[in-house]
C-alpha positions as a Python dict, from the first residue, in 0.01 Angstrom:
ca = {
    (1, 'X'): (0, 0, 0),
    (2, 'X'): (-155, 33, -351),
    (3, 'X'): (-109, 378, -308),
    (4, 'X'): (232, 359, -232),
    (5, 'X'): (331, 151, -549),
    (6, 'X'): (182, 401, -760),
    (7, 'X'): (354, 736, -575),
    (8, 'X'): (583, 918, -844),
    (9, 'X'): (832, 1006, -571),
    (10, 'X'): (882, 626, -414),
    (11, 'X'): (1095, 358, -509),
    (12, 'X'): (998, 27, -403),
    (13, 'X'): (1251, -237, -349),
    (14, 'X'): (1137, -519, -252),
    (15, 'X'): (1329, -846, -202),
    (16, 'X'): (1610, -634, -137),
    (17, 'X'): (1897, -622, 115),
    (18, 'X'): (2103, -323, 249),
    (19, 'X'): (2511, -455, 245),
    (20, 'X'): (2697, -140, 305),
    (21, 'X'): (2626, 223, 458),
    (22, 'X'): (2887, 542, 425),
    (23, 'X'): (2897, 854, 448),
    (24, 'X'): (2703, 1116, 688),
    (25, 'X'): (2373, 1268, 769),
    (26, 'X'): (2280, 1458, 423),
    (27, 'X'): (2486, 1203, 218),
    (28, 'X'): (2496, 868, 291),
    (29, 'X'): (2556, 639, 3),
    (30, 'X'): (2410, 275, 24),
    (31, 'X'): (2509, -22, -113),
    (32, 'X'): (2158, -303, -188),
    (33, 'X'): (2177, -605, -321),
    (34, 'X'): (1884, -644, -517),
    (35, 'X'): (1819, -1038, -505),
    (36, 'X'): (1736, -1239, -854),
    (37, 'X'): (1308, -1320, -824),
    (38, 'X'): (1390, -1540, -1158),
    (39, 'X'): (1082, -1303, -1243),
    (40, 'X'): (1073, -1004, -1430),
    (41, 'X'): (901, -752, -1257),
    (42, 'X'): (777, -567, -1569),
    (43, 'X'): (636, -885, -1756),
    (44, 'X'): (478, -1029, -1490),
    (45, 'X'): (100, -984, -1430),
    (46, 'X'): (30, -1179, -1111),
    (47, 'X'): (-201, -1386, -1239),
    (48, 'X'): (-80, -1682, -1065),
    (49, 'X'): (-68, -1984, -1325),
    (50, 'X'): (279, -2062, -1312),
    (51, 'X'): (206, -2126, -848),
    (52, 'X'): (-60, -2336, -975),
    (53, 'X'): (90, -2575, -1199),
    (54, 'X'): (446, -2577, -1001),
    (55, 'X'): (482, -2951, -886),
    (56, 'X'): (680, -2824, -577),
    (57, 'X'): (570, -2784, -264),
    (58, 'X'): (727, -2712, 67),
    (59, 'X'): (640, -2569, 425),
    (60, 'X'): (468, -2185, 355),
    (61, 'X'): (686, -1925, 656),
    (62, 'X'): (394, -1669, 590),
    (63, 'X'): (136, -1903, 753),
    (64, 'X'): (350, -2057, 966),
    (65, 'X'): (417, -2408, 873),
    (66, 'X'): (64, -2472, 890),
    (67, 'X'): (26, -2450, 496),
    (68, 'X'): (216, -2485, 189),
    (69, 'X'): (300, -2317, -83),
    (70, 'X'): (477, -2383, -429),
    (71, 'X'): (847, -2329, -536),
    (72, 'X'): (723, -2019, -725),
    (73, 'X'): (502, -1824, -516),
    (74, 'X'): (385, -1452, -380),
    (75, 'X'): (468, -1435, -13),
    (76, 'X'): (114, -1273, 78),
    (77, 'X'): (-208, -1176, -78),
    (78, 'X'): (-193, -800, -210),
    (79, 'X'): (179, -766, -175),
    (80, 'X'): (397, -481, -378),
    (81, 'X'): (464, -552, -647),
    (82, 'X'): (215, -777, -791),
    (83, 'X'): (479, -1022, -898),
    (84, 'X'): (601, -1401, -813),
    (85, 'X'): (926, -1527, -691),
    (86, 'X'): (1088, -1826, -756),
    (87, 'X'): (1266, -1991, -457),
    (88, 'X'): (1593, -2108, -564),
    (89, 'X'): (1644, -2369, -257),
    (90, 'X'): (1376, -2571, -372),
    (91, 'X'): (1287, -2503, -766),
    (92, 'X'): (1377, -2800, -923),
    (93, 'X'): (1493, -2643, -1255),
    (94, 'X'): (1727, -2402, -1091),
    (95, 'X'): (1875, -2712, -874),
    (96, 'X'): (1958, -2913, -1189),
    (97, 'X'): (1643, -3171, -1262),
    (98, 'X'): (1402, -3112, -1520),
    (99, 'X'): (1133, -2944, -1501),
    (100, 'X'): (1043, -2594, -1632),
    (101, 'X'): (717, -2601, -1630),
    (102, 'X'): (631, -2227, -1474),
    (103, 'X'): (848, -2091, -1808),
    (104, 'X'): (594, -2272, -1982),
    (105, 'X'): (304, -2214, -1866),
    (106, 'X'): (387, -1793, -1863),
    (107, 'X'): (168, -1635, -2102),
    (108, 'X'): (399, -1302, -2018),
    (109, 'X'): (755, -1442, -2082),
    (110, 'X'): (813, -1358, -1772),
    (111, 'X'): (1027, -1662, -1645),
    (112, 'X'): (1395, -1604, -1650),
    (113, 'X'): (1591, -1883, -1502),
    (114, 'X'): (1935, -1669, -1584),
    (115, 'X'): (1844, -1351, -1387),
    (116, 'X'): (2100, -1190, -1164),
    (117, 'X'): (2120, -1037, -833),
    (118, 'X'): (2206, -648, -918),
    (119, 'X'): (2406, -409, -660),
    (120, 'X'): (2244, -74, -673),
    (121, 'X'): (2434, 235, -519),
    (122, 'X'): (2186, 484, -354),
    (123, 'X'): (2225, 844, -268),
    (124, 'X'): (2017, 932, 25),
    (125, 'X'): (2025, 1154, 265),
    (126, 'X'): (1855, 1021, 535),
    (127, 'X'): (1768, 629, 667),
    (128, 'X'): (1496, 528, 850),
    (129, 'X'): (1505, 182, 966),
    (130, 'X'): (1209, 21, 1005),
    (131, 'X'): (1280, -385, 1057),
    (132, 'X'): (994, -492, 1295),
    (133, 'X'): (1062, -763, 1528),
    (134, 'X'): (1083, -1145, 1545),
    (135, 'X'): (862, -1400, 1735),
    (136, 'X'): (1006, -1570, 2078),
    (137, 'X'): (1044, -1902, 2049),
    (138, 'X'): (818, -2079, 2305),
    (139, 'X'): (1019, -2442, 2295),
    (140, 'X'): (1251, -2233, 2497),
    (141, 'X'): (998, -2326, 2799),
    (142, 'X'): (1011, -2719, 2806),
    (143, 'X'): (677, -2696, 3062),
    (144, 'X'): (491, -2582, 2761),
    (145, 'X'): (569, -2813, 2554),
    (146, 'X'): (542, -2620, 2262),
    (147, 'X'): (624, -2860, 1915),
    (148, 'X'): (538, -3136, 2111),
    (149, 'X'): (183, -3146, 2164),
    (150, 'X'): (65, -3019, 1854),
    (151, 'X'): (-272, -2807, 1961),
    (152, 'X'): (-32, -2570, 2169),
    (153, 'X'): (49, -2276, 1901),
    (154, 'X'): (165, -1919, 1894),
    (155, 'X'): (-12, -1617, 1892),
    (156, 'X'): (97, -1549, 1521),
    (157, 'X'): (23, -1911, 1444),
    (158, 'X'): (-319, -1872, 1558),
    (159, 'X'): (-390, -1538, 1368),
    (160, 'X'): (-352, -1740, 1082),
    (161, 'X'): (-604, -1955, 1137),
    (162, 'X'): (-828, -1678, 1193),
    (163, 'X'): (-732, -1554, 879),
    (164, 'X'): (-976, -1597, 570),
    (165, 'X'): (-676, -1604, 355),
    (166, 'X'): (-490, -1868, 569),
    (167, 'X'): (-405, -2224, 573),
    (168, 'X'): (-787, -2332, 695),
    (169, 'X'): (-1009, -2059, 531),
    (170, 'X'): (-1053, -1872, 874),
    (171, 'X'): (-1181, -2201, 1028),
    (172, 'X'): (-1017, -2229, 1410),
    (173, 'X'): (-884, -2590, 1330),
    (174, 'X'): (-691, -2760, 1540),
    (175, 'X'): (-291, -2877, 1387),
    (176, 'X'): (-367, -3222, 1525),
    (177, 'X'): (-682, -3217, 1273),
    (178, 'X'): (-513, -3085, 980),
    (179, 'X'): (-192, -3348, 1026),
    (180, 'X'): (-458, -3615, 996),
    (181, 'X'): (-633, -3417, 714),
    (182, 'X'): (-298, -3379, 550),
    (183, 'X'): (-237, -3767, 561),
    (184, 'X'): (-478, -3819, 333),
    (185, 'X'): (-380, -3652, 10),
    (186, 'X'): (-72, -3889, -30),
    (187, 'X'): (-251, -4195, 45),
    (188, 'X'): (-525, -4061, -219),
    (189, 'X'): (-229, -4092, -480),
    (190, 'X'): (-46, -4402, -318),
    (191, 'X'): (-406, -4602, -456),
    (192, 'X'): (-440, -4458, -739),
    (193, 'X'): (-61, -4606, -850),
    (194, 'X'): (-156, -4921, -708),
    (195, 'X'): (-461, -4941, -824),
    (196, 'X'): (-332, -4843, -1204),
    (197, 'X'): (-37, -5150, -1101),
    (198, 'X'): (-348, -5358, -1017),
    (199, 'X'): (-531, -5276, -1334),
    (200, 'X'): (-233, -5424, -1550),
    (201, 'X'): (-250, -5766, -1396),
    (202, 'X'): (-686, -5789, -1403),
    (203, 'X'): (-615, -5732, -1800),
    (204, 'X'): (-345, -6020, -1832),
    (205, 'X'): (-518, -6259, -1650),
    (206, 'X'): (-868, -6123, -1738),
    (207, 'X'): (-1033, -6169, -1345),
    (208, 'X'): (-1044, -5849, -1092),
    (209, 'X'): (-750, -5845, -792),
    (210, 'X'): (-1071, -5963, -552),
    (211, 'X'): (-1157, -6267, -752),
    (212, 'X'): (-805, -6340, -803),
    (213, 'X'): (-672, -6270, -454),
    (214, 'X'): (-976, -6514, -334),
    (215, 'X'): (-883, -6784, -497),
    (216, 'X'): (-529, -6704, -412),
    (217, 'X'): (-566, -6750, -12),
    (218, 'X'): (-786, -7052, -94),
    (219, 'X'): (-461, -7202, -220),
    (220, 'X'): (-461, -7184, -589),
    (221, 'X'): (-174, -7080, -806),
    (222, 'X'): (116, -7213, -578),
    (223, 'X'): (462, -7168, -702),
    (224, 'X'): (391, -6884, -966),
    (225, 'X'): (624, -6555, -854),
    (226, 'X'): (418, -6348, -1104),
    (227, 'X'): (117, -6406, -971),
    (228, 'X'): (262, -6370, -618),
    (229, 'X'): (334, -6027, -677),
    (230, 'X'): (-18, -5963, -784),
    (231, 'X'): (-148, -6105, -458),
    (232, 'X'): (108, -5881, -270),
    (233, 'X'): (65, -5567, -445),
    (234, 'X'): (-313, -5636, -386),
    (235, 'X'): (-263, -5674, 19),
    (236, 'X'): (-74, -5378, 50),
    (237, 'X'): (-370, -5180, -174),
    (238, 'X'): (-610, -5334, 51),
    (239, 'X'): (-393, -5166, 336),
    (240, 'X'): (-406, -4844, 203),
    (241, 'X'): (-753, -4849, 138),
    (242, 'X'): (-789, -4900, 484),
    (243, 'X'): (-618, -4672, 630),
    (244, 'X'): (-736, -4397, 433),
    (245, 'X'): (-1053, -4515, 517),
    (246, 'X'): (-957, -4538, 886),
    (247, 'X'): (-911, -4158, 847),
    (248, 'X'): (-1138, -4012, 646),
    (249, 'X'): (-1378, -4205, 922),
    (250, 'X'): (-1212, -3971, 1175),
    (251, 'X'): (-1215, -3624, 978),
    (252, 'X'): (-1589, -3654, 1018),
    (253, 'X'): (-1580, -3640, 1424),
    (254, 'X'): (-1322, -3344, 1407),
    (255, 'X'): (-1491, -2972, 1508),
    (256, 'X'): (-1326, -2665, 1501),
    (257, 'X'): (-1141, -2556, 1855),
    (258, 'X'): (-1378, -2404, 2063),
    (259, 'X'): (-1269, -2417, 2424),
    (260, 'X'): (-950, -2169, 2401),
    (261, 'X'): (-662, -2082, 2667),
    (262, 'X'): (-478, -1802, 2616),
    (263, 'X'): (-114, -1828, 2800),
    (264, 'X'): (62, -1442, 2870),
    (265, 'X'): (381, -1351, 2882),
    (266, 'X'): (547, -1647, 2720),
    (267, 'X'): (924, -1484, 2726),
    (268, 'X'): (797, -1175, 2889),
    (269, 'X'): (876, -1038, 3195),
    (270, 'X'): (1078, -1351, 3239),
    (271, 'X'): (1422, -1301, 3410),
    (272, 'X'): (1522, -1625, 3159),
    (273, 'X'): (1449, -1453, 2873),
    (274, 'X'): (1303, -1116, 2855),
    (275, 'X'): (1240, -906, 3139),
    (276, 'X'): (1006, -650, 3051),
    (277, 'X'): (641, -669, 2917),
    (278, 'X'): (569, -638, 2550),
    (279, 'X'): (298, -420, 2573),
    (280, 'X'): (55, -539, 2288),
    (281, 'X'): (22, -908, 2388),
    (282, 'X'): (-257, -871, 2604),
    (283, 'X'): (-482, -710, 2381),
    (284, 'X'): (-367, -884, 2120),
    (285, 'X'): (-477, -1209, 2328),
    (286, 'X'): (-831, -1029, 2383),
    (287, 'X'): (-867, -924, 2003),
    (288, 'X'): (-812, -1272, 1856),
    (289, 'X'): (-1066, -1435, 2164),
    (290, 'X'): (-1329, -1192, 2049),
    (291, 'X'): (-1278, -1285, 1662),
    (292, 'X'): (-1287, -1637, 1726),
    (293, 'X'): (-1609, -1625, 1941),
    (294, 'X'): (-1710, -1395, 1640),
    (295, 'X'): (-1645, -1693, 1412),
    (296, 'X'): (-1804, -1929, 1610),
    (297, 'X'): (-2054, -1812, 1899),
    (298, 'X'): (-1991, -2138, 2116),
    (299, 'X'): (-1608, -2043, 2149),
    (300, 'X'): (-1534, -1964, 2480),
    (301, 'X'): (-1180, -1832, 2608),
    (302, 'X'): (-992, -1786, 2912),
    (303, 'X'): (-724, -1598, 2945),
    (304, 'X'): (-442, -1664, 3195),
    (305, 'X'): (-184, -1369, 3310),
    (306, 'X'): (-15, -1231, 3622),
    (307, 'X'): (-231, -923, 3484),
    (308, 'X'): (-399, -778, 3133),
    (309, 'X'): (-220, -492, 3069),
    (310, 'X'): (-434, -284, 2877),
    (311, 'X'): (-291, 78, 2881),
    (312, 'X'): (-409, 242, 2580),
    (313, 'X'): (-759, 446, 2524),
    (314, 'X'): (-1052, 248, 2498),
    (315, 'X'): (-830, -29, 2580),
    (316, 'X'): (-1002, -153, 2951),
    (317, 'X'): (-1338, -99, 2781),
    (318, 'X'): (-1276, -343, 2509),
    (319, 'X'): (-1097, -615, 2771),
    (320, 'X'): (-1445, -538, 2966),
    (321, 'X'): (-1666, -604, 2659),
    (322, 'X'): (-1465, -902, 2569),
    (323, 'X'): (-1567, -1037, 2867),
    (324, 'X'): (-1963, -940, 2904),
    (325, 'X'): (-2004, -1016, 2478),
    (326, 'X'): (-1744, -1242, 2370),
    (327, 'X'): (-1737, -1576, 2613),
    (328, 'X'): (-1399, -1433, 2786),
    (329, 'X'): (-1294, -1542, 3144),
    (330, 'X'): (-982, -1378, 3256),
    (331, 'X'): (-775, -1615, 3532),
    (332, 'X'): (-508, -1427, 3704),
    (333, 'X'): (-255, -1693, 3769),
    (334, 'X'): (82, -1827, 3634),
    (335, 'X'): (67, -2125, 3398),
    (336, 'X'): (342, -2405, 3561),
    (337, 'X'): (264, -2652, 3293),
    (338, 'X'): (126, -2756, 2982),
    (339, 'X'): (33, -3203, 2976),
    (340, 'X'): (-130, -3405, 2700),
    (341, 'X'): (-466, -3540, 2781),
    (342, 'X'): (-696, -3781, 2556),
    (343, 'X'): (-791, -3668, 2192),
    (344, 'X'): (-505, -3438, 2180),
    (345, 'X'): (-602, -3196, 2405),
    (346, 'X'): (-375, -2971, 2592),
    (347, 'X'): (-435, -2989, 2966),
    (348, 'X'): (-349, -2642, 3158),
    (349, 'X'): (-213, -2682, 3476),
    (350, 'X'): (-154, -2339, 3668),
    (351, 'X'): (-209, -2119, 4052),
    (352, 'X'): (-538, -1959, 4035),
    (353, 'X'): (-369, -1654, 4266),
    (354, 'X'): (-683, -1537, 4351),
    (355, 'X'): (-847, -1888, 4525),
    (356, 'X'): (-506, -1978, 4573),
    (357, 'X'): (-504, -2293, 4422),
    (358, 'X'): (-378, -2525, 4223),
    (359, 'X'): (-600, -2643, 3929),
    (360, 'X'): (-629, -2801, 3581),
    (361, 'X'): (-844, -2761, 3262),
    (362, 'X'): (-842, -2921, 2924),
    (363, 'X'): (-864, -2756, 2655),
    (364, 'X'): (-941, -2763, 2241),
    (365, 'X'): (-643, -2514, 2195),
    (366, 'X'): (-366, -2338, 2402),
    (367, 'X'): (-224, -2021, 2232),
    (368, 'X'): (88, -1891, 2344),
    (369, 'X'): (123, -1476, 2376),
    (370, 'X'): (475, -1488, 2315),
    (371, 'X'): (758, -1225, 2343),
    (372, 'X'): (858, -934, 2114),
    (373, 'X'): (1206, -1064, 2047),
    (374, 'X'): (1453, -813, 1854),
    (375, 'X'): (1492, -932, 1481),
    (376, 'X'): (1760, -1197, 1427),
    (377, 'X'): (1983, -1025, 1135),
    (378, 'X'): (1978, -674, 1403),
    (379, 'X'): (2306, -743, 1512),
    (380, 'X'): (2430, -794, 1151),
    (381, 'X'): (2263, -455, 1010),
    (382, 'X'): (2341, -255, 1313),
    (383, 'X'): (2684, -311, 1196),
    (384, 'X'): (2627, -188, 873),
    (385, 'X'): (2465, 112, 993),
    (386, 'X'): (2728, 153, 1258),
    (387, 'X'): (2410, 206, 1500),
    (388, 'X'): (2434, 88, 1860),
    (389, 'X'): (2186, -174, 2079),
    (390, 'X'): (2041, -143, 2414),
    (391, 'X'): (2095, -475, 2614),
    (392, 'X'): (1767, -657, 2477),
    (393, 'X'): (1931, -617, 2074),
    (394, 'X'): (1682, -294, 1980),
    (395, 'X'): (1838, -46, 1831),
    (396, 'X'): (1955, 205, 2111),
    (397, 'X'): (1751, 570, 2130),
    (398, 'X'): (1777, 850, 2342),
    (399, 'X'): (1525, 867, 2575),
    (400, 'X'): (1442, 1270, 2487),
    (401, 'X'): (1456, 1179, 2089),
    (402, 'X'): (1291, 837, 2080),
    (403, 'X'): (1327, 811, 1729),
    (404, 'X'): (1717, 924, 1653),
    (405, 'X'): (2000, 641, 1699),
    (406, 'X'): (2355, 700, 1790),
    (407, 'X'): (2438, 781, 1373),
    (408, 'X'): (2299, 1126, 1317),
    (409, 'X'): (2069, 1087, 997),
    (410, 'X'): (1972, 742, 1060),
    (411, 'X'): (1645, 696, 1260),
    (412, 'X'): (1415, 445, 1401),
    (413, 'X'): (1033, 350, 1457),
    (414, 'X'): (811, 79, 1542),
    (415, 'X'): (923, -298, 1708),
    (416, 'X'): (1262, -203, 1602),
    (417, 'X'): (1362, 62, 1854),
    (418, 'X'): (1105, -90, 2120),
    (419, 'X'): (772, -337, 2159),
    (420, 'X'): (505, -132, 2041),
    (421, 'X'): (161, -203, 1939),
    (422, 'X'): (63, -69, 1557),
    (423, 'X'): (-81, 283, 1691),
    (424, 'X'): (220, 400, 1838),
    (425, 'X'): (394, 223, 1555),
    (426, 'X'): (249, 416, 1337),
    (427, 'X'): (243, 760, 1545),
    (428, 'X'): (642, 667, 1583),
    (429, 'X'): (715, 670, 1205),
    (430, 'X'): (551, 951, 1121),
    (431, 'X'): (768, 1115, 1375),
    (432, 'X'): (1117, 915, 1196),
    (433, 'X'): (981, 1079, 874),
    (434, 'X'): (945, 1443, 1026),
    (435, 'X'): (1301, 1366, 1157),
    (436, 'X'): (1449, 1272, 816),
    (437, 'X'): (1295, 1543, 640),
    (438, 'X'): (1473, 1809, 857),
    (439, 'X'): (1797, 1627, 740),
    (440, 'X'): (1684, 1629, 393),
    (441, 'X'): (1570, 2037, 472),
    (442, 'X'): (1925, 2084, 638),
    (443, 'X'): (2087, 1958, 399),
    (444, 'X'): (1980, 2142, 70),
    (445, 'X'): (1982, 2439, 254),
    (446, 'X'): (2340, 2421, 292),
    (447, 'X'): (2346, 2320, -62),
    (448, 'X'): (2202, 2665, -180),
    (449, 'X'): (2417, 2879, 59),
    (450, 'X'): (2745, 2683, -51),
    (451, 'X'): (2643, 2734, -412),
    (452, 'X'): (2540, 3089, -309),
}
């Protein structure tokens, strides 16, 4: 990626969106809005102080939900370019309140609350679209309960856990663990106001709350409202303390998940939804067992499907050393349902097809190998492009030229056109590049000979 930043002959441009497409193969001019960051680009070094000391935080998309992040942020580690963004649904200064603190805390002068959005017209002579693929939505399947009992996640929610750069350091926690983890912060502050609220009354009447609040119950000090507010700002402290108490006693039983269940085809080659396989789930599935067993040699997993699909070379050798090396059992069976049992953990019920029968387990975790869905806004850019989609919402190939749509000069690779894993994602564009550069070829050959 690095790499790519740097090339003389590429334009990045990022945080960018594509509004209109005309022309033809050879000359196509394009229409991108180039959306305001509220950051200049060429100022800003990365360094990060201005997503330290923002006071905002909200819900972070990259890790899922499962962290935060600040209203001026970078959406991943490493990303090009090395800049931030400010988000203008939730930065308080750009929504009307006070606040500013990221301009001034910017060494670089890189804050610019004015910036516009800037509509760029592009000459190109050949697109190559390249827009990945959104997550199925397991709440879709009420028997898994997905959103309801919180230690049932996605595949994608999982991965980052495992992540050292995610939400828990790489540590396999469970979201029941880190709700009651992330209780605690607020109550943290709640008693330190109180306690400063507190503070003001053990100076006026020179005693502590305890002393006073003694002395209080006893019966003393009947009929003052001042010092009836003392006693009642002290019992709800005393609550606090409590409860945070309460909790921080329970942080110190939790462990991170290491009895796993692996659910396949969660949308897939599913009549309701989507019925053909996905292709990469099931490795996928075996890849993050074997990390987390990696992580933590006590994990076990066990991995429930009608089948593992593994298709690709070296592929049955790794689902074979997953399960000699890495703790795997593999349970061929349909999952029917997905219960709450005590502690918060997820109780599998399914058909063992094999003993034919009809069993339970609990488990820490349940992670859901959901579907390769088409990308949301497809529909919307298709239109732009004036491309057609196949019947799932992927854009619509021939079957001899893979990589060409119905526009000549626009092409296709990866999760776009079809579910692919990242090898023949990658095989596939450099295929859609080959492609464009015979348009690009084509084209300024006729160029010469017209000139000629």
């Amino acid at each position: 990626m690095l790499d790519v930043g740097r090339h003389p002959n590429i334009e990045l441009l990022a945080y960018s969106e594509v509004e209109n497409v005309q022309g033809q193969a050879g000359d196509f001019k394009v229409t991108v809005r180039k959306k305001a960051r509220y950051v200049e680009e060429n100022k800003c070094t990365g360094c990060g102080a201005c997503s330290e000391k923002c006071p905002t935080t909200v819900p972070d998309a990259f890790n899922e939900g499962l962290g935060t992040r600040t209203a001026v942020y970078a959406y991943f580690a490493q990303g090009i370019p090395s800049t931030r963004t400010i988000d203008p649904d939730h930065c308080r200064q750009l929504n009307g309140k006070k606040c500013g603190i990221c301009a001034k805390i910017c060494q670089a002068d890189a804050i610019n609350y004015d910036q516009k959005d800037i509509i760029m017209e592009l000459n190109v002579g050949a697109i190559i679209l390249a827009a990945g693929y959104d997550v199925f939505d397991p709440s879709l399947i009420p028997e898994y309960r997905y959103r309801e009992i919180p230690n049932v996640v996605t595949a994608i929610e999982f991965e980052r856990l495992l992540s050292a750069s995610g939400p828990t350091g790489g540590h396999v926690d469970r979201p029941s663990d880190l709700a009651v983890k992330a209780d605690i912060e607020p109550l943290e502050k709640n008693i330190k106001t109180s306690s400063r609220v507190l503070e003001k009354f053990e100076k006026k009447y020179n005693q502590t709350s305890q002393e006073f609040y003694t002395s209080y119950t006893s019966g003393q000090y009947v009929g003052d409202d001042d010092l009836k507010k003392w006693a009642d700002k002290y019992q709800d402290h005393l609550g606090i303390v409590q409860t945070l108490e309460a909790l921080k006693e329970k942080t110190k039983t939790f462990e991170p998940a290491k009895r796993l269940a692996f659910i396949q085809c969660v949308g897939s080659r599913d009549f309701r939804f989507y019925p053909f396989c996905s292709g990469y789930c099931c490795m996928h599935s075996i890849k993050e067992a074997i990390i987390a067993n990696e992580h933590e040699p006590e994990t076990t997993s066990t991995i429930f499907g009608m089948d593992i699909r593994a298709v690709g070379k070296g592929f049955e050798e790794y689902k074979v050393r997953g399960g000699n090396t890495s703790g795997i059992t593999y349970v061929r069976g349909r999952v029917a349902e997905i219960t709450e049992g005590p502690e918060h953990n997820p109780v599998v019920i399914y058909e063992d097809t094999r003993e034919r029968k009809v069993n339970s387990r609990d488990f820490d975790l349940v992670i859901l190998a959901t579907a390769c869905a088409p990308s949301k806004g497809m529909v919307e850019l298709s239109k732009i492009l004036g491309i057609a989609l196949d019947d799932y919402g992927f854009v619509k190939t021939s079957a001899l030229s893979p990589v060409d749509t119905t526009v000549s000069g626009i092409f296709v690779c990866g999760c776009a056109e079809s579910p692919m894993d990242v090898p023949e994602s990658v095989a596939q564009a450099s295929s859609a590049a080959e492609r464009a550069a015979e348009i690009i070829f084509q084209s300024n050959l006729e160029e010469e000979k017209a000139i000629a």
